[in-house]
N, C-alpha and C positions, 0 to 999 in steps of 0.2 A: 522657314516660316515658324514663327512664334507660336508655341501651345499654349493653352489656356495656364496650365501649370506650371509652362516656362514663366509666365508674367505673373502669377501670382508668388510663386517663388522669389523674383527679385528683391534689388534692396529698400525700393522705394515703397512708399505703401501703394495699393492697388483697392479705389473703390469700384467694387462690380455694383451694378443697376441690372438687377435679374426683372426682364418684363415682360410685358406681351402687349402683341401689336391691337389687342380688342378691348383691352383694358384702359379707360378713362383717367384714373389717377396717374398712369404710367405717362402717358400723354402728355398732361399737366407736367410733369418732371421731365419729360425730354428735354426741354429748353436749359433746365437749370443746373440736370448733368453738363450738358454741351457747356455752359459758363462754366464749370466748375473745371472739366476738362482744359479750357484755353487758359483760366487764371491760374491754373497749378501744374502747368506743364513743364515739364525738368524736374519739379519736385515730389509729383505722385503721377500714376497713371490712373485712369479711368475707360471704363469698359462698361460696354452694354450685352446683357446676353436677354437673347430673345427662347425664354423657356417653352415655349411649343417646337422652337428648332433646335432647343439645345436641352433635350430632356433628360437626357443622364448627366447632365452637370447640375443642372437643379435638383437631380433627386440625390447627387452624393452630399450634397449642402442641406438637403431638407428645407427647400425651398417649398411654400406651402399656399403662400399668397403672394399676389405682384401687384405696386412693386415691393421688391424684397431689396435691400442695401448692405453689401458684407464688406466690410474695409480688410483686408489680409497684409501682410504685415509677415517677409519672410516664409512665404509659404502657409503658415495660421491666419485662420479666421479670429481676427481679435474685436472685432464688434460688429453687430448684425443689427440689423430695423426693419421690420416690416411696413407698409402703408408710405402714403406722401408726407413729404416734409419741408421745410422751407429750407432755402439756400443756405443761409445763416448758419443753422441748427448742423446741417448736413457738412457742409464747410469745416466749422468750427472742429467739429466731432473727426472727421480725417488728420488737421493741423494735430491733433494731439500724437501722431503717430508719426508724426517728422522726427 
């Protein structure tokens, strides 16, 4: 089975969606990762971490509000966002890391 590290590590980039299940805005973006995941599939992964079940991965990121969006890229964290965002924006901002 695949570790969080083993997939962040890869070649392809990897958007995480750090969230939580009580959070309203995180909600709101569930839908839009889930697109983002099916139209960019083979060329990035995408991942959801649930930060009340996954608290030492949020705390080694300094995850601090959800949701939180970190694009990795070879194992580095190459671009982060805090709060909701539109598809668009979110999209756009991954493709540059193909």
């Amino acid at each position: 089975m695949e570790t969080f590290n083993d997939i962040i590590k890869g070649d392809k980039p990897v958007l995480v969606d750090f969230y939580a299940t009580w959070c309203g805005p995180c909600k709101t973006m569930g839908p839009v990762i889930e697109d983002i995941g099916k139209e960019l599939q083979g060329e990035a992964r995408v991942l959801k971490i649930d930060v009340d079940k996954n608290q030492s991965v949020a705390d080694q990121y300094n995850v601090q509000a959800v949701p939180t969006f970190i694009i990795f890229k070879n194992g580095e964290a190459v671009w982060r966002n805090a709060g909701a965002m539109d598809k668009a924006t979110l999209l756009a901002q991954l493709k540059t890391f193909f």
